[in-house]
C-alpha positions in Angstrom: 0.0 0.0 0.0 2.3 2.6 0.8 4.4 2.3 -2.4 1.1 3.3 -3.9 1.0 6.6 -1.5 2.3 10.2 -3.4 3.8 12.5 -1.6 2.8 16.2 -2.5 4.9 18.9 -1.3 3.6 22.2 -0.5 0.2 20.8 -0.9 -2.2 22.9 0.0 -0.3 25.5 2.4 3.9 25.9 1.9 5.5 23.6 4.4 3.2 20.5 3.9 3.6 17.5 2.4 0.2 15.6 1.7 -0.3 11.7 1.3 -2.1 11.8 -1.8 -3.9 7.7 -2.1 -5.0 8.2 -5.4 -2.5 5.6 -6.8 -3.8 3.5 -4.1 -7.5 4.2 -4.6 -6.8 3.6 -8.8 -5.5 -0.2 -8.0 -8.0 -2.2 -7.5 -6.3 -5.5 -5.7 -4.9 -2.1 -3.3 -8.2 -0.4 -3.2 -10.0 -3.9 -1.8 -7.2 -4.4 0.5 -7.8 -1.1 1.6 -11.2 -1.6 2.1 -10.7 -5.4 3.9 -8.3 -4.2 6.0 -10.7 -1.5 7.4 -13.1 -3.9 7.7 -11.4 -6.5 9.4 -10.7 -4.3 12.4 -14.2 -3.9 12.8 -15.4 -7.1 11.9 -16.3 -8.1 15.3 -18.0 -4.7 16.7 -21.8 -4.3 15.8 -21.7 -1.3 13.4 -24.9 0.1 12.6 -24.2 3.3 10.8 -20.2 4.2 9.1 -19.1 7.8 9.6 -17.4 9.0 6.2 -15.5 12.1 6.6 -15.4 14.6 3.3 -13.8 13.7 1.3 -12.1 11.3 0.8 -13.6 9.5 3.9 -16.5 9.1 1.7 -14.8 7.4 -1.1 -14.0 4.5 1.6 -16.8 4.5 4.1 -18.7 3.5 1.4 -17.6 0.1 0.6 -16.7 -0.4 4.7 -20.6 0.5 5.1 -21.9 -2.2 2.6 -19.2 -4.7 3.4 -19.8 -4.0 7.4 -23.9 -4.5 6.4 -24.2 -1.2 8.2 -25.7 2.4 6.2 -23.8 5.5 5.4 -23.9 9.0 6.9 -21.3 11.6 5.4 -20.0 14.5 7.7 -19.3 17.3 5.9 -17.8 20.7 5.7 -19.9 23.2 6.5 -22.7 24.7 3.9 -23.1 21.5 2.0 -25.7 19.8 3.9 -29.3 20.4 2.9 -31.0 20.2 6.5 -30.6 21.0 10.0 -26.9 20.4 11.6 -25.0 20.0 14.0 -21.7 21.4 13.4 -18.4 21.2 15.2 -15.1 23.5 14.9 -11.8 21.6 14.5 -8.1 22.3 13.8 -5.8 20.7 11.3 -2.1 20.5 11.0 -2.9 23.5 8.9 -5.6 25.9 9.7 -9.1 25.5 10.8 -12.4 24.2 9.5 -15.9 23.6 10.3 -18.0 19.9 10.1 -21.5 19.3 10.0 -23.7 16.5 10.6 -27.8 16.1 9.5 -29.0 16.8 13.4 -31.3 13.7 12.4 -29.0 11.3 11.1 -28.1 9.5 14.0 -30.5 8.1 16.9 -29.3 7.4 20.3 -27.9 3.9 20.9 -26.5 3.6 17.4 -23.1 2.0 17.0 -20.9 3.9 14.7 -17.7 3.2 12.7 -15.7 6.4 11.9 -13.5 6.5 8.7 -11.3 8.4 7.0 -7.9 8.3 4.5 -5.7 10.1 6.6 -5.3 10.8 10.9 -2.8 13.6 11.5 -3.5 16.2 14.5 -6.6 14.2 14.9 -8.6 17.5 15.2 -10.9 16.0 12.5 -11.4 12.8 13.6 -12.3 14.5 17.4 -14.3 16.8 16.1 -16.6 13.9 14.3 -16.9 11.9 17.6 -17.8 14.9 19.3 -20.5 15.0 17.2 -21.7 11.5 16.6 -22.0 11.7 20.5 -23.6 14.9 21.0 -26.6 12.8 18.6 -26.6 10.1 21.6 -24.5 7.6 19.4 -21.9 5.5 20.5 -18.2 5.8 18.8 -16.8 1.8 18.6 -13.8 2.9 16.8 -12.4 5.2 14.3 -10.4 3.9 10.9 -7.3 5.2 8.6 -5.8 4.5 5.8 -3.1 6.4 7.0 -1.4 7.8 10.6 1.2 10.4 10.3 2.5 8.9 13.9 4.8 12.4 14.3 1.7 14.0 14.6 0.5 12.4 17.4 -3.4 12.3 16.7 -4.0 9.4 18.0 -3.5 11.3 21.8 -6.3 13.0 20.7 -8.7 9.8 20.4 -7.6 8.5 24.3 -9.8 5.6 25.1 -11.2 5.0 21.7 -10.2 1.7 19.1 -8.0 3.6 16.7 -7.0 1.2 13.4 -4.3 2.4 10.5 -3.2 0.4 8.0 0.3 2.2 7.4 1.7 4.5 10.1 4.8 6.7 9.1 6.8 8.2 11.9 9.9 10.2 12.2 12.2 7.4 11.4 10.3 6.2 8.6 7.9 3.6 7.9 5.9 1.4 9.5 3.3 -0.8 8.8 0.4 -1.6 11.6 
């Protein structure tokens, strides 16, 4: 997988250098074992609904959601939802943003998967189980393509199943 990973340098602010998984996404025997690899960390939970994060998140909760036999439910950036949110502020390793949630999409009790490509700060990822809680859902664990371990985002998840499938760290790279 991570031979299929592109760095992008200066991508989108000076300074950072951004996984692109496009390759990754593009080949299919690496897109599946994506996709089975998310799965099988979760294989065991009772998932009801999968969290995709926008956007790229939503390009791989998909798949997790139908292989998982659980529905979908994007969380977007803010503006792009048609009905009444809920909508949390988050950092990133390079600015600020704003997610949303339908304020209906989620009933209390339900057991929720998040997903997304890439855990960094982990300001997204909190910011999404801030609000899949604040609908009365339960978090059972939260899913990466990526960890950019020098970050350190995964402090920001304390308590919660956190699964990556490739982890790179100030020495390198490592595979989880």
């Amino acid at each position: 997988m991570r031979q299929l990973v592109r760095d992008i340098a200066d991508f989108p602010t000076p300074g950072v250098v951004f996984k692109d998984i496009t390759p990754l996404l593009s080949h299919p025997q690496a897109f599946a074992g994506v996709v089975d690899g998310l799965v099988d960390g979760f294989r065991a939970q009772a998932v009801d609904q999968v969290v995709g994060i926008e956007a790229r998140g939503f390009i791989l909760a998909g798949p997790v959601a139908y292989r998982l036999e659980a529905g979908f439910v994007p969380v977007r950036k803010a503006g792009k939802l048609p009905s009444a949110v809920e909508g949390e502020a988050y950092a990133l390793e390079y600015g600020t943003d704003l997610l949303e949630i339908h304020a209906d999409a989620l009933r209390p009790g339900t057991r929720v998967l998040i997903v997304d490509d890439v855990l960094a700060t982990g300001g997204t990822a909190a910011a999404t189980a801030r609000l899949v809680e604040r609908l009365g859902a339960e978090v059972v664990g939260l899913a990466f393509v990526l960890e950019l371990g020098f970050l350190a985002g995964r402090a920001r998840l304390p308590g919660r199943q956190v699964v990556s499938l490739v982890t790179y760290d100030e020495a390198g790279v490592g595979v989880r």
